[in-house]
Structure formats: structure tokens, C-alpha cells
C-alpha positions in Angstrom: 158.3 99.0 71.6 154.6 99.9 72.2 151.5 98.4 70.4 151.7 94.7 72.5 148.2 95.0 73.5 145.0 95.0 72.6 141.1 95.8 73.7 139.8 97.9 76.6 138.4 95.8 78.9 139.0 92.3 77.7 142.2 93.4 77.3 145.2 91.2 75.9 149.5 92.1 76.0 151.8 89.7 74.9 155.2 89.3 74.2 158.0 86.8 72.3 160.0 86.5 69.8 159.7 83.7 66.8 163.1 81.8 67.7 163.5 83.6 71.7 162.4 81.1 74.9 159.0 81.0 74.9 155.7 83.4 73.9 153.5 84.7 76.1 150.8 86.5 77.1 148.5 88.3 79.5 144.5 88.5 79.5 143.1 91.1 81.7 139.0 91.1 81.8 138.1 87.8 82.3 135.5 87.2 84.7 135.6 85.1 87.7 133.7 81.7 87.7 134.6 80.6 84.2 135.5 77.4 84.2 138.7 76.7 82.1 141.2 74.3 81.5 144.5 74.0 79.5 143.0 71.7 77.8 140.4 73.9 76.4 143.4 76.4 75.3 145.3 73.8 73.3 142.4 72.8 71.2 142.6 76.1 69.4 146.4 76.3 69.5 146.7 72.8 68.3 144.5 74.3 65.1 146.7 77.0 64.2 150.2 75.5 65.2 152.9 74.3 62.5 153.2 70.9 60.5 149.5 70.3 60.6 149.9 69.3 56.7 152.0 69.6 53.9 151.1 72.7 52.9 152.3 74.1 56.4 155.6 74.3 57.7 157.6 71.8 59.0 158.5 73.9 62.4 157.8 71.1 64.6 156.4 72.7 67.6 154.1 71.6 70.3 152.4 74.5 71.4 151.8 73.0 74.2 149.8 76.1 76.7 150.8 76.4 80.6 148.8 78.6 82.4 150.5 80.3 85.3 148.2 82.6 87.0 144.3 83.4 86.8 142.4 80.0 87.5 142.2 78.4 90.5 140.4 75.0 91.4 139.5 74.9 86.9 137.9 79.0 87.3 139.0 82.0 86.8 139.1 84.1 89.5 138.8 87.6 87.7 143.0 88.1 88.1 144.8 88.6 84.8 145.0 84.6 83.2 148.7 84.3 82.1 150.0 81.8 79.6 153.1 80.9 78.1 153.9 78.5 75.3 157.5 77.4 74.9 159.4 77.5 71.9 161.2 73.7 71.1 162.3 74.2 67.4 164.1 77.3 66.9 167.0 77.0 64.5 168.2 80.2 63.6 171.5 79.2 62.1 169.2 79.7 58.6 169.3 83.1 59.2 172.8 84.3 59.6 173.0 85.5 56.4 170.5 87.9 57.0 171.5 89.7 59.8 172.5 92.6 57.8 171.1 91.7 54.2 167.3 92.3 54.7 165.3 89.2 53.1 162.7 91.0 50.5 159.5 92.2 51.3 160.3 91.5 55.3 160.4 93.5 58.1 164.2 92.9 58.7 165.3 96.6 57.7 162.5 98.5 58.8 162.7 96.9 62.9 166.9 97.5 62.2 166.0 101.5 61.1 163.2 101.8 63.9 165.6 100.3 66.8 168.8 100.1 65.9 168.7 96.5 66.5 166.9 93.2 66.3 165.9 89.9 67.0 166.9 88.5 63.5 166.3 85.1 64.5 163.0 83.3 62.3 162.0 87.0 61.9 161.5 87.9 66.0 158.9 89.9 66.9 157.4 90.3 63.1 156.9 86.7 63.3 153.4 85.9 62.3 154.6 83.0 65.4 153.3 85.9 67.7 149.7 85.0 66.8 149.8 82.3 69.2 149.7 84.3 71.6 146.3 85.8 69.9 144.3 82.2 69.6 145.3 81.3 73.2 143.8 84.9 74.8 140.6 83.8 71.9 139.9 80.6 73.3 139.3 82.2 76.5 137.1 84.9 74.3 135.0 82.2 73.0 134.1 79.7 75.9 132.2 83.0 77.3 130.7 84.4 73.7 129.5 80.4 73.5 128.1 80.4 77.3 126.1 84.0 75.9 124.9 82.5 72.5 127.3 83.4 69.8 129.5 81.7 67.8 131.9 82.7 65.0 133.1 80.8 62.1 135.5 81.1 59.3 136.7 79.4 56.0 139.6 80.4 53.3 137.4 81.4 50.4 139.4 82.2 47.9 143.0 80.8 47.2 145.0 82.6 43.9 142.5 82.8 41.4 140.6 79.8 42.5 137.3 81.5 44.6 135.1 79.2 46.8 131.2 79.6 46.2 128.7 80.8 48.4 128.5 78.5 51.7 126.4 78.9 54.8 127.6 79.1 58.1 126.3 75.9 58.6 128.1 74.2 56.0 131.6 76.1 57.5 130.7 74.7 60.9 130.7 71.5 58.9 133.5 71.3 56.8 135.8 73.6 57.6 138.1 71.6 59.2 138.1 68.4 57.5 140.5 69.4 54.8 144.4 71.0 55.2 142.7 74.3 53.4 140.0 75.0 55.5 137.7 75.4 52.4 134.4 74.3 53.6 133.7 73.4 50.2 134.9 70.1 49.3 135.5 70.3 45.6 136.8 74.1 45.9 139.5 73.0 48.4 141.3 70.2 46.5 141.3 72.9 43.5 143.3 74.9 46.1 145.5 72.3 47.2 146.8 71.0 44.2 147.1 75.0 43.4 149.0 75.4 46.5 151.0 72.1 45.7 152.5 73.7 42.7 153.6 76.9 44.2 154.6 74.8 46.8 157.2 72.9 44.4 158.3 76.0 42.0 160.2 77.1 45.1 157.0 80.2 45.4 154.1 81.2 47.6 150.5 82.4 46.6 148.0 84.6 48.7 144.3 84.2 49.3 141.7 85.2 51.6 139.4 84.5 54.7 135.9 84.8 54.9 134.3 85.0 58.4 130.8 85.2 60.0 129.2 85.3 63.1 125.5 84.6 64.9 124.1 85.2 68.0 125.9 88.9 68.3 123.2 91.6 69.9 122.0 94.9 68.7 124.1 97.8 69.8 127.5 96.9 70.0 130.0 99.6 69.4 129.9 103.5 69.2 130.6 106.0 66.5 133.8 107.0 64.9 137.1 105.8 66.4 135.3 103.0 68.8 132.8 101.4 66.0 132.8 97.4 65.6 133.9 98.0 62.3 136.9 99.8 63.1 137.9 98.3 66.0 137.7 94.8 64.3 139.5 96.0 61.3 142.2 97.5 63.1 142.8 93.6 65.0 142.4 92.1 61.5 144.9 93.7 60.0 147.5 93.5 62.8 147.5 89.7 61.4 150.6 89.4 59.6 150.9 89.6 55.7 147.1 91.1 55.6 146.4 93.7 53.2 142.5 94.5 53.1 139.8 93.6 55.7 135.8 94.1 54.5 132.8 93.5 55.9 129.4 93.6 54.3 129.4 94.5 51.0 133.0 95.2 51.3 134.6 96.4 48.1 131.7 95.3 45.9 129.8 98.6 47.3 131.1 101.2 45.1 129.6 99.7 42.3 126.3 99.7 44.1 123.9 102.6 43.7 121.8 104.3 46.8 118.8 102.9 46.2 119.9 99.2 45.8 122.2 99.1 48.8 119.9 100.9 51.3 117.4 98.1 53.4 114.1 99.3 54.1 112.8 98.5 57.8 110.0 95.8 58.8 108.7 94.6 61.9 109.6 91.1 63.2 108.0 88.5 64.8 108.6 89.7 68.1 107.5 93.4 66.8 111.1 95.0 66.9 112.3 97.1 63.8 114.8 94.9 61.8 116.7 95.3 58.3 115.4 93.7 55.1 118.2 92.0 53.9 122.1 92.7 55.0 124.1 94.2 53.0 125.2 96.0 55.2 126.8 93.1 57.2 125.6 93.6 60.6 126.7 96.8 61.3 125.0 100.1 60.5 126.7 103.5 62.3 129.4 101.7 63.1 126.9 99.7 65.7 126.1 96.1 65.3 122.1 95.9 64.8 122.2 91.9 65.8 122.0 90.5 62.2 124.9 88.2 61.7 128.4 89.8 60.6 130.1 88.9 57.8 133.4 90.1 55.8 136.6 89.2 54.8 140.1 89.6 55.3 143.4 89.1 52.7 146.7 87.7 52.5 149.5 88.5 50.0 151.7 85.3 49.7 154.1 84.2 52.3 157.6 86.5 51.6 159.7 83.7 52.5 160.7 81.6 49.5 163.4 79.8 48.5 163.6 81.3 44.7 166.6 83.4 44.1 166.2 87.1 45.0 168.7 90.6 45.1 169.6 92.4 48.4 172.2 94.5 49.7 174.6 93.7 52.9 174.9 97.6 54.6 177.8 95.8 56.9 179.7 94.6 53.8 178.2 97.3 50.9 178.0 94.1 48.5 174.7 92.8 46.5 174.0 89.7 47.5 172.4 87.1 45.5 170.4 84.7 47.9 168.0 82.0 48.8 165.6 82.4 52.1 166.1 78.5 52.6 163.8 77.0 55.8 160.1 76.1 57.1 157.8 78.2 55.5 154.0 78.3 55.1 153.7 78.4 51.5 150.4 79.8 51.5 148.7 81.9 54.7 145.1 81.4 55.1 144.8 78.1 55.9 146.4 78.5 59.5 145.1 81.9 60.1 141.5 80.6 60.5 141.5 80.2 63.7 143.5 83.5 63.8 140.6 85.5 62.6 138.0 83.4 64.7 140.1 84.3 68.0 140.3 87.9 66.4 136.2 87.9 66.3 135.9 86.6 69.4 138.4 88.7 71.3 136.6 92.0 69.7 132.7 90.8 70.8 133.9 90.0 74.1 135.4 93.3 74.7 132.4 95.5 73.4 129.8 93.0 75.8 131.7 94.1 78.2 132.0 97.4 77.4 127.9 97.5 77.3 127.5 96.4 80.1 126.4 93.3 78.8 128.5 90.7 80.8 129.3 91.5 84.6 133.0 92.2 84.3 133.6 91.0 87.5 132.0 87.6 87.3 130.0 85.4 85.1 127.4 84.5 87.2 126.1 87.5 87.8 125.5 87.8 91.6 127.2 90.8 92.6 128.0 90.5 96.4 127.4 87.2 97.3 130.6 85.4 98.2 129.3 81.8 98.9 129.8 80.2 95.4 129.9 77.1 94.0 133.4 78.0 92.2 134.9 79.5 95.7 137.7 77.3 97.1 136.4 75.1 100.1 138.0 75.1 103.8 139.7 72.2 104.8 138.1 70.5 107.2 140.8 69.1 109.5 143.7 70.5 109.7 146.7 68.2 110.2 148.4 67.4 113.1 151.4 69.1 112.3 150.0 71.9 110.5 152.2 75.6 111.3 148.4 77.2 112.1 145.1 75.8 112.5 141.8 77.0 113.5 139.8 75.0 115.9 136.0 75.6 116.2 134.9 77.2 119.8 132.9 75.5 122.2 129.6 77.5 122.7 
């Protein structure tokens, strides 16, 4: 199976199944001296991971991040960073009855016709459980876009036909996270939740969408055609499970939009460089970033597991089955995959500074050479008595 990784120098491979041992993954690209802890790891898992709320599911898992290789001392030391989270509440005695009936709209029959086989278990591999893989490789990602200046931020926007109003990243930053929906607007997100409540108990699911933007982000980031921001972002964004349409910019609203009113003319700024007026084009023009902030949106169609009755066929047996796809379920996506798309954003802008040179791949401080840091390991000074080897200072 191919398509486990991602990026090109802060590149990221992972692997697990939903209901298998644990998930893991590898990030390759991350420069020595960073200072990281698991600790900073779990405070983005802990935002994406199950039975946050009621409008989550129930899975009760931890999360809880071991990192096994890459920092030494609280730094990285520029070697791949390995991390696995175990999984502690599998039960995939729900699923049996699957095994040969495909659940609707899943992607139970298309693994079976690509392999021959599969993990049937919570889903396996299709899992959108494999996106914890995704916030852990992010966090990392974002301690070293924060150390250069920019930050990301994301809220669910729009949930069914209930659509948030305009908010500025400074209101996100704010209120994002002090409601189950995400919503950063406070009236807006009970609307959703007591929208989400009633799909919630008419045994259904709803869809909705993400909208995301970022600061700090320099000028010329990216390159034309297949390697643009845009593409390379969008391609990430919709590897997120159950997505069906990322934007940015203008998005879909810009083929009602003539020439004219689209384009931006140019002005100076204050510091006498060339810079956009306005940005509609949502920080990217060419497929380059031009340092104004980006901005777009990604959709969800509803969560495909619900316990309403649906039609399938058994190949094993040749029967139609009627059944019931009884279990945890999100009943509604967005809310937990904010911090998806933010790890998503930040995975993608670390990658490209790197790429442009921007950030010393080898290390963060920047000293090329010089091996006397502050983050190196320190010789012990005595050895003891009954140490195997030792090193004793000469006599001049």
C-alpha cells in the first residue's frame, strides 16, 4: 500500500490501523535544537481525541504520545522523531457483520477489491483514527512556525444549513475552543449544537465545514504548477477523511466574479515593498504565497456511520442484508478535525520554509559548524569507580 507519507523535506509516514495495536508515525526534517516534549505533543492530540463531548464519540481513548527516537536531553537532534500512540479501546466484535457486507458509503468494498483483503476492524486503515498520527507530526510543525512568527487558526463555520458569520482571527484565537463545536462565534455554535443534537438522536449524521487562516507566512512560498501552496495544501486537505471540497481565497464564490472586480491593483507599503490591495486572492497569487494571510475552507459530508437502517449485499452469502452500523460514532465531523486542518497548515508551511531555504534544515539555530551548543549532551565529569571504560585527564 503506497501513499503513507507526506511532504518533501518535513516529511511525515505513518502507519496503523483503527482497532490494530497502536498508530504511529515517523517525522523526517526536523531540525536539531528544538526543544520538545511529550507533553507539548499531547496538548494537540488531547484536542482532536474521542469523547471530548457529546457530540463526539464515546471511544474512550487516551491518546496518550510516546516518543521513541529523535530527542535527546528535551531537543531534537535532527534524526527522524518517532511516535506511537497505543490503541486501549478497540472493540471490533461491532463489526463482524460486516466483514463481507460493506457498510454504505464506506470504504469496506473498495480496500477488499484493491487488496483482496482487509483490516475490517472500526474501518482499519480508512479510519479517519489515522489522523492522529497527522496532529502529533503538526505539533512538531507548529512549535517551529511559532519560534518563526506564524501561527494558524481554524473554526467550523458552517454546520448543515446553519453558517457562522464573518469572525477575525482574533476572535478564533479566542473562542474557538471554548465550545464542543469549535464555532468561534458564541451564538452560532449553540445553533449548531442543538442542530447537531437532533441528528444526533434521529439515529443520523450532518456535514459542515472548516474555515482556516493563517499570519505571519512570508512572500514566496511555493512554485508553479504541480509544487504550488495551493496544490500542495489541497492535496493534504483533502486526504482528511470524509472531505469533499477544499478552497482558498475566493474559493467557489469566484466564478461569479468578473475580471475587473477580482483583480487587486498594487500599492507601496510602509516599508516601500509592492503589496496587494485587498485579498481576494487569499494569499496566494501563481501558486506562490505573497505574505498576506491565507485563508479558505475545507468540507465534510456527514459521518457514514449511523445507526438508521440501511440495504447491502453479503458476496460470501449472495443475500441482502438489512442492517444497523451500531457503535461510537462522531455524529458530525468538523468539530474534531480542527485541529486536523491546523496540523495540516502547519505541516505544509514548514515544509515549503524549508524548501526555501528559509529555516536551516539541519538545525534551528542556525550556526552551521559549530558543535559546542547549549542543546549538546554534556560529559560526565567523573566517571564511577566501577565504570567498564573511563577517560582520565593527562598530566601535562
Amino acid at each position: 500500500m503506497n501513499g503513507n507519507q507526506f511532504g518533501r523535506l518535513f516529511r511525515v509516514t505513518t502507519y496503523g490501523e483503527s482497532h490494530g495495536p497502536a498508530m504511529g508515525v515517523t517525522v523526517s526534517g526536523v531540525p536539531a535544537g528544538l526543544e520538545l516534549t511529550e507533553e507539548d505533543v499531547q496538548r494537540e492530540l488531547d484536542r482532536r481525541k474521542p469523547g471530548q463531548s457529546m457530540i463526539t464519540t464515546s471511544r474512550g481513548e487516551p491518546d496518550a504520545v510516546v516518543i521513541n527516537s529523535g530527542v535527546q536531553d528535551g531537543y531534537t537532534t535532527g534524526t527522524p522523531v518517532g511516535m506511537v500512540v497505543q490503541n486501549k479501546d478497540a472493540r471490533s466484535g461491532k463489526y463482524e457483520p460486516f466483514v463481507t457486507a460493506p457498510r454504505p458509503s464506506h470504504g469496506d468494498f473498495t480496500y477488499s477489491a484493491k487488496f483482496g483483503t482487509r483490516n475490517w476492524g472500526g474501518g482499519g486503515r480508512s479510519s479517519a483514527r489515522e489522523t492522529v498520527n497527522w496532529v502529533a507530526a503538526g505539533a512538531i510543525a507548529k512549535k517551529i512556525n511559532e519560534r518563526l512568527g506564524v501561527e494558524v487558526k481554524a473554526h467550523v463555520n458552517q454546520i448543515d444549513d446553519i453558517v457562522a458569520p464573518d469572525v477575525s482571527f482574533e476572535e478564533m484565537v479566542e473562542h474557538t475552543e471554548e465550545n464542543p463545536v469549535r464555532c468561534a462565534h458564541p451564538e452560532t455554535a449553540e445553533e449548531m449544537r442543538e442542530r447537531i443534537d437532533q441528528y444526533q438522536q434521529e439515529g443520523d449524521s450532518i456535514g459542515g465545514s472548516i474555515y482556516f487562516e493563517t499570519r505571519g507566512v512570508p512572500r514566496g512560498l511555493g512554485a508553479p504548477r504541480f509544487d504550488s501552496f495551493p496544490a500542495r495544501l489541497g492535496q493534504l486537505m483533502m486526504a482528511i477523511p470524509a472531505t469533499t471540497a477544499f478552497e482558498f481565497g475566493l474559493g467557489r464564490a469566484a466564478r461569479e466574479v468578473a475580471g475587473i472586480d477580482r483583480n487587486e491593483d498594487w500599492e507601496f507599503s510602509e516599508e516601500g515593498d509592492p503589496v496587494p490591495v485587498g485579498n481576494d486572492h487569499g494569499g496566494i497569487q501563481g501558486g506562490i504565497t505573497t505574505g498576506e494571510p491565507i485563508y479558505g475552507e475545507v468540507t465534510w459530508h456527514a459521518p457514514t456511520s449511523i445507526p438508521k437502517e440501511q440495504t447491502t449485499v453479503d458476496w460470501e452469502t449472495r443475500e441482502e442484508k438489512r442492517i444497523q452500523v451500531v457503535g461510537r460514532h462522531d455524529p458530525v465531523l468538523p468539530p474534531r478535525a480542527v485541529p486536523v486542518v491546523e496540523a495540516m497548515l502547519h505541516c505544509t508551511i514548514l515544509d515549503f520554509m524549508l524548501l526555501a531555504g528559509r529555516v536551516n534544515p539541519d538545525r534551528l539555530d542556525d550556526r552551521p559548524g559549530e558543535y559546542d551548543t547549549d542543546y549538546h549532551p554534556s560529559s560526565p565529569q567523573n566517571d564511577p569507580a566501577d565504570a567498564a571504560t573511563r577517560a582520565e585527564p593527562t598530566d601535562e
